[in-house]
C-alpha positions as CSV (number, residue, x, y, z in Angstrom):
1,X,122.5,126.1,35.3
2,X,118.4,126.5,35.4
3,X,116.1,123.8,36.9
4,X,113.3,124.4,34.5
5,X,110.8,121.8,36.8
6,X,111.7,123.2,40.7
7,X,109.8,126.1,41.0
8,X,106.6,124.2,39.8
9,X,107.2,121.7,42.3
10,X,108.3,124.6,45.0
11,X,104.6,125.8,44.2
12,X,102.7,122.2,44.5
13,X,104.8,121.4,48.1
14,X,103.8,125.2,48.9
15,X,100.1,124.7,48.1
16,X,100.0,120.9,50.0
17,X,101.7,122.0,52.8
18,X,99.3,125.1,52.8
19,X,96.1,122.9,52.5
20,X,97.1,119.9,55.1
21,X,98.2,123.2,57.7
22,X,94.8,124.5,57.0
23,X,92.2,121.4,56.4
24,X,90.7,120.2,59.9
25,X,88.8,117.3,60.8
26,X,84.9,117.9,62.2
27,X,84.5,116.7,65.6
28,X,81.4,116.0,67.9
29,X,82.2,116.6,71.3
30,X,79.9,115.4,74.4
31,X,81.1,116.3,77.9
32,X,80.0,114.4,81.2
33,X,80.9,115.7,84.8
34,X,79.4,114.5,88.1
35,X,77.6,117.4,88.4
36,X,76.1,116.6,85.3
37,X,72.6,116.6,84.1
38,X,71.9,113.4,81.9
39,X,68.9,115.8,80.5
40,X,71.2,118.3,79.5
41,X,72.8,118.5,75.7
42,X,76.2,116.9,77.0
43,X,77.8,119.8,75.9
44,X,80.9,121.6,77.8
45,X,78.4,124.4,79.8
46,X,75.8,121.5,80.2
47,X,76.8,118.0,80.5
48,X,75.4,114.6,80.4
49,X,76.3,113.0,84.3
50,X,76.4,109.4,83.5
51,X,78.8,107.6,80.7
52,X,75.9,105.6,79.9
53,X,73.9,108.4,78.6
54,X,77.0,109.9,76.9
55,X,77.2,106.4,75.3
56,X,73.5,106.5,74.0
57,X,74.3,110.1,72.5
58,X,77.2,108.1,70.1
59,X,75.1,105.2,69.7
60,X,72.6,107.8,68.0
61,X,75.4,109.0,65.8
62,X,76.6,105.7,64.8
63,X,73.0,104.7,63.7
64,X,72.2,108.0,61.6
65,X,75.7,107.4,59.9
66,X,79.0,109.3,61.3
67,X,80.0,112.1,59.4
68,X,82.7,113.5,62.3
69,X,85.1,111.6,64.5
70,X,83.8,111.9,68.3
71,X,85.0,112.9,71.3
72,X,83.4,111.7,74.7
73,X,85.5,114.0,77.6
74,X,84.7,113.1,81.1
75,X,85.6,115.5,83.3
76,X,87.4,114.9,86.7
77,X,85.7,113.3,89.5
78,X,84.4,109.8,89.9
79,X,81.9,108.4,88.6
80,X,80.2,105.2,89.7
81,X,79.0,102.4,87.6
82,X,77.5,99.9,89.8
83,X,76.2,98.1,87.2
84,X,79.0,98.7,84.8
85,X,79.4,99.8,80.9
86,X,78.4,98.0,78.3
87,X,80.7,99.0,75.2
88,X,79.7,96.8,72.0
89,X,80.5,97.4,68.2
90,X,77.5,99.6,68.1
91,X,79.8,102.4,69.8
92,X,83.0,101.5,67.7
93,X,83.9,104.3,64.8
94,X,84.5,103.4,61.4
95,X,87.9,103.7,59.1
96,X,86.7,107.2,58.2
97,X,86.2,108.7,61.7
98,X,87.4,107.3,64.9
99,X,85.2,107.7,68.6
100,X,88.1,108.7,71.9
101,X,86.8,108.9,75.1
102,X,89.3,110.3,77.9
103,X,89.4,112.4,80.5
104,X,89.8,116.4,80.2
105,X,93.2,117.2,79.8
106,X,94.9,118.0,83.2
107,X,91.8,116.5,84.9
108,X,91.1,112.6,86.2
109,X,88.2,110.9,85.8
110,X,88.2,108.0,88.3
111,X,85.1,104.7,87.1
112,X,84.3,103.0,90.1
113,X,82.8,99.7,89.2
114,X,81.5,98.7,92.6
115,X,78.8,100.0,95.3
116,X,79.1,101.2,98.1
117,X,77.5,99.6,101.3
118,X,76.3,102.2,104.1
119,X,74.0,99.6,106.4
120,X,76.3,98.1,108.4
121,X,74.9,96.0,111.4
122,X,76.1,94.6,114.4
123,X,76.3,90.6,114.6
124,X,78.4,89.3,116.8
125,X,81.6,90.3,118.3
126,X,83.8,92.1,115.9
127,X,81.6,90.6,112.8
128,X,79.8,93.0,111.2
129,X,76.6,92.5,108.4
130,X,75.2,94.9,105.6
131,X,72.4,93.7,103.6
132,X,73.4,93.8,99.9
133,X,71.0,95.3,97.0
134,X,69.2,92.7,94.6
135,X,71.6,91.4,92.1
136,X,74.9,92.4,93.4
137,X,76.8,89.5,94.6
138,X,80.5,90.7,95.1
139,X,83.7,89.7,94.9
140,X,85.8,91.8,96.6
141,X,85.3,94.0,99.6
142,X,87.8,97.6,99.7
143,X,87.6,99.4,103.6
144,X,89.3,102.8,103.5
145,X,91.0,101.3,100.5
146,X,92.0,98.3,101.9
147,X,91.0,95.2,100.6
148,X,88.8,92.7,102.8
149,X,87.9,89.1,102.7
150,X,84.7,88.3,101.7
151,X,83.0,86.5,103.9
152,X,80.5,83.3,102.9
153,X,77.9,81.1,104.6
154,X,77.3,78.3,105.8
155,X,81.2,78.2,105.9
C-alpha cells in the first residue's frame, strides 16, 4: 500500500528541522571584569569595569531600537557598588529580544553593595570610631564576615 502524501511531508519536516538547526539569534555581547576599563569597548579582550557603564552601553541600545537580544557577562571577581544599581524599564528587553546578564560560565561574580571603612580610630576602651563618607548612613556593619551591631548616639 503507497502513502501518496508522506514523502512530501518527510521533505517539509526535513527542510524545518534543517532551518530551525541552522537559523541563530544575533546577540550583542558586553563584558565587564574588575580589571576593566570603563573606556574600553566592553568587549571580551577589553571590558567595561563597572556594571553601571555596561548598563549605559544597553541603555544606548534600547533607545536606538534593539535589533539583537543582549548579553551583559561579568566576569569573576567582586565588584563593588557603594552606591548601588539602578535597573529601570529603560534596561528591560522587548517581546522580540530579551537582555541576560550573568556571570561567565564557570566563573562568579560577587556585587558588594556596601563600602568599606579603613579609618578606624581609637575612642575609648575597646570602642572604636571611623568617620563615614557623605551620604552613607548604614545599616549593617560585616567584620571579617561577621556581622556587627551598629552602634547610635546619643543612646
Amino acid at each position: 500500500m503507497s502513502r501518496p502524501h508522506s514523502l512530501p511531508f518527510a521533505a517539509t519536516l526535513l527542510m524545518l528541522m534543517t532551518m530551525t538547526a541552522t537559523t541563530t539569534i544575533a546577540t550583542t555581547t558586553f563584558v565587564i571584569s574588575p580589571d576593566g576599563h570603563d573606556a574600553d569597548a566592553g568587549t571580551a579582550e577589553r571590558p567595561f569595569h563597572s556594571l553601571q557603564r555596561a548598563r549605559d552601553a544597553v541603555r544606548g541600545l534600547v533607545a536606538g531600537g534593539l535589533e539583537d537580544d543582549v548579553k551583559v557577562l561579568l566576569r569573576g571577581g567582586t565588584y563593588a557598588l557603594p552606591q548601588g544599581l539602578s535597573l529601570t524599564q529603560l534596561d528591560s528587553g522587548t517581546a522580540e529580544h530579551s537582555i541576560t546578564w550573568a556571570s561567565f560560565d564557570g566563573e562568579v561574580a560577587r556585587l558588594v553593595g556596601g563600602v568599606r571603612l579603613t579609618d578606624w580610630r581609637p575612642h575609648a576602651g575597646e570602642i572604636s570610631w571611623c568617620p563615614l563618607p557623605d551620604g552613607i548612613a548604614p545599616r549593617r556593619l560585616i567584620e571579617n564576615g561577621a556581622p556587627l551591631g551598629v552602634a547610635r548616639f546619643p543612646a
